[in-house]
C-alpha positions, -999 to +999 in steps of 0.1 A: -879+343+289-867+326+256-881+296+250-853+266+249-849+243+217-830+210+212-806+209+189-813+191+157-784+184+131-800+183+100-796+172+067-806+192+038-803+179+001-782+206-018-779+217-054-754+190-074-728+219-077-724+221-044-716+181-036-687+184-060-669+216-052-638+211-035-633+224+005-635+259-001-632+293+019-659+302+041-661+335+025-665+315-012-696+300+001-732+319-007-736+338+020-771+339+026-767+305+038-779+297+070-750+277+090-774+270+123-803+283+143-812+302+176-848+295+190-853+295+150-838+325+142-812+322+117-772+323+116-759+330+081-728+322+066-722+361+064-731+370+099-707+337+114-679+355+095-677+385+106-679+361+141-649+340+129-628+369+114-628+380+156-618+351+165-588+346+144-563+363+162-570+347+194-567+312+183-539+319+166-520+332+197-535+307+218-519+281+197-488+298+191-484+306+227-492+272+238-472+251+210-452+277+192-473+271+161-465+298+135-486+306+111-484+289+073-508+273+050-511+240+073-519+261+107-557+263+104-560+230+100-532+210+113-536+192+150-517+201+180-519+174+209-555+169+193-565+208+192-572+222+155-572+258+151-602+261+125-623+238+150-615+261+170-620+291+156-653+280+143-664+265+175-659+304+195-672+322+163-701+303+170-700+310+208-702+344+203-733+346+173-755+322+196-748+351+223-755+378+203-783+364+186-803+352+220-797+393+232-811+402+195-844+374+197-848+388+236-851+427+218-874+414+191-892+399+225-896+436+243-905+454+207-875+470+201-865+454+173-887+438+145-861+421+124-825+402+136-814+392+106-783+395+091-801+403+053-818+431+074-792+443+089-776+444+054-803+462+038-807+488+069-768+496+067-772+504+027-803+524+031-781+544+060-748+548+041-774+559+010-791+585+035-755+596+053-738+605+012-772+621+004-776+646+032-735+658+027-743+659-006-766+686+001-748+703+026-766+689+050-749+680+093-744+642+096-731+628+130-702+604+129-691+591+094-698+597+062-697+562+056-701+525+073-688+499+077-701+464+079-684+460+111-688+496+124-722+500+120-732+465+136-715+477+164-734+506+169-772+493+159-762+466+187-752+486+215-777+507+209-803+479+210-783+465+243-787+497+259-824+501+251-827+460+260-808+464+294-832+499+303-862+476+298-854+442+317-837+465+342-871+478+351-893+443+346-868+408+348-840+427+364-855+454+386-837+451+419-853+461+458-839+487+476-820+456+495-807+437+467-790+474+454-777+481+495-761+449+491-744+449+457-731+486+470-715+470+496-699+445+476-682+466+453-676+501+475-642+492+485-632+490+448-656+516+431-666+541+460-639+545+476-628+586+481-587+590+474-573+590+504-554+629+511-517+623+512-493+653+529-461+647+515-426+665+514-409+668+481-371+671+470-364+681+437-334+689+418-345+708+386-326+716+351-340+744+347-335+781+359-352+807+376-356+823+338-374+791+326-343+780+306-338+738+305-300+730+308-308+686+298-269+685+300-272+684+340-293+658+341-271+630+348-257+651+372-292+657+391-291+618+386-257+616+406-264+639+431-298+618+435-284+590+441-261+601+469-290+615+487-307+582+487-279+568+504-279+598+531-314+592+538-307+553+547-283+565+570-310+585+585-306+624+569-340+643+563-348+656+534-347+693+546-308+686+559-306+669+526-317+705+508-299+727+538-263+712+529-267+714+492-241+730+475-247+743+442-237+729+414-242+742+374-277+756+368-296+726+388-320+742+412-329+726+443-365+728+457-380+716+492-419+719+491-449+703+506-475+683+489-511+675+493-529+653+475-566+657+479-601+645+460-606+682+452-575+684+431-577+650+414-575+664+378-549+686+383-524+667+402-533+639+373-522+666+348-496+683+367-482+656+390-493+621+375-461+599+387-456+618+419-494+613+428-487+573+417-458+570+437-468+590+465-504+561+468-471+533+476-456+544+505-463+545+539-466+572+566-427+581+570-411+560+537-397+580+513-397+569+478-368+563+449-359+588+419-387+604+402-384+623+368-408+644+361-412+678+347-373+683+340-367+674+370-357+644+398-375+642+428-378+619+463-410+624+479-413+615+514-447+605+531-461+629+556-496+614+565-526+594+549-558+605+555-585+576+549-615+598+532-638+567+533-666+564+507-692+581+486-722+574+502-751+551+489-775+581+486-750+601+465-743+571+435-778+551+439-783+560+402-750+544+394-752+513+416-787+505+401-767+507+367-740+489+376-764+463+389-786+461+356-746+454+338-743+425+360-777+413+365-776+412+326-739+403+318-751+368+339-786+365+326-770+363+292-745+338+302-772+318+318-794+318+284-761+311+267-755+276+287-793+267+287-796+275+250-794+251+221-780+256+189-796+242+154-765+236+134-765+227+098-734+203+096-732+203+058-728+240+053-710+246+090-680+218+080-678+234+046-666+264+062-630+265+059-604+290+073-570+296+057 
């Protein structure tokens, strides 16, 4: 468990320089500054920019969506109805490195990890980059880039380290009984477990193009025409086999009556082969028959046959999923909890000299 610390806003006495330079950009500042603390652990000015930089394009939309601010050289600091972007900004950027640094000080906690700083992190990603150009210089396989970048490669040493993190809590702070996983499979079945139901359908199709495989596009306002005079036949109660028994030919469009099952067992290929008939064919009921469909050169109605309820994959079958699914959650809210009951240690000098433009 981390150990909780009140927040302290300190006061440091800084060089002389610094008390006369102008409001400046954050990314002006020296950025091995630390801007606040985590349980002690540092925040620098480097690692709360790459924070901010993510948060940018939020606030900005937020704003612009809520008072039609547009974006100048006043935004980031003007006041709407009391809200200032940059306050903002800084305020989620700093959200988001308390987060990430209490899941960094929990995998320095469980020895995966001996060093969360950002200088570390720095160094590591040079030594990496230094390795990766080395080894194709010699001919040697790499995986994934040649290069990384700053953001790219804190992405992947921190999912990495979450993954590792969440496989160790999930078997100490996290583990779950047998009961606690029954339960959460009940809870989400409906929307996770639950097999595709089989659909038998009957579909009408009027295709532009020939038995020889030729398209003919010029007919396809006709199929459209002729499409919609069968919809209005079928409100006044006409099948679609009557509908395809008293077509008269017309150009090269080729009418087709077949039946259609949709099945578990076929997923991927109706996906591939029949995507929007599949999606379409999920919204109606037993008996409805659905509007124009273009797919495949062609314009179909599909009529519902039947719906077979498949039920659910059982909890033996995805056991090793739920308990993963479980660990997610059980972690996604252990984190938020830590985040709420943790502190942060901010340096109000350096964190107000931060300025976004």
């Amino acid at each position: 468990m981390l150990k909780l610390w009140r927040s302290v806003h300190r006061i440091r006495i800084w060089m002389p320089i610094l008390l006369i330079l102008p409001v400046i950009l954050f990314f002006l500042i020296n950025k091995t500054e630390t801007v606040a603390l985590v349980n002690r652990e540092p925040i620098s000015i480097r690692e709360f920019e790459q924070a901010v930089i993510e948060t940018r394009s939020d606030v900005y939309s937020y704003f612009n969506q809520t008072y039609g601010a547009e974006h100048n050289t006043k935004f980031w600091t003007s006041s709407y109805e009391g809200e200032v972007p940059a306050d903002m900004a800084k305020a989620k950027a700093l959200d988001v490195v308390k987060r990430i640094k209490i899941q960094q000080i929990l995998a320095k906690q469980k020895k995966i990890v001996q060093d969360i700083s950002y200088s570390g992190f720095l160094d590591d990603l040079e030594i990496e980059n230094k390795r990766r150009t080395e080894a194709v210089n010699n001919n040697k396989a790499i995986y994934g880039p040649v290069h990384y970048g700053e953001k790219e490669y804190y992405s992947y040493v921190f999912s990495n380290m979450v993954i590792q993190l969440k496989g160790i809590l999930g078997e100490e702070e996290l583990a779950a009984s047998e009961k606690e996983l029954l339960d959460f499979y009940d809870s989400i079945k409906e929307t996770t477990y639950k097999r595709e139901d089989t659909i038998k359908a009957q579909k009408l199709s009027l295709s532009w193009v020939d038995k020889e495989g030729n398209v003919d596009r010029s007919m396809r306002s006709a199929a459209r025409r002729i499409m919609e005079q069968w919809l209005i036949e079928v409100e006044n109660g006409a099948t679609l086999a009557e509908i395809a028994t008293s077509f008269t030919m017309e150009g090269s469009l080729e009418v087709q009556l077949n039946d259609l099952v949709f099945e578990e067992s076929n997923a991927r290929y109706d996906h591939h082969k029949f995507q929007l008939l599949k999606e379409e064919a999920k919204k109606l009921k037993v008996g409805q028959v659905s509007g124009m469909i273009e797919e495949n050169n062609a314009i179909h109605l599909i009529r519902c046959i039947e719906k077979i309820d498949e039920g659910h994959q059982s909890y033996d079958e995805v056991k090793e999923n739920v308990k993963s699914l479980y660990v997610d959650e059980s972690y996604r809210l252990f984190i938020d909890r830590l985040s709420r009951d943790t502190e942060v240690e901010i340096d109000n000098q350096v964190y107000d000299n931060i300025k976004i433009q």
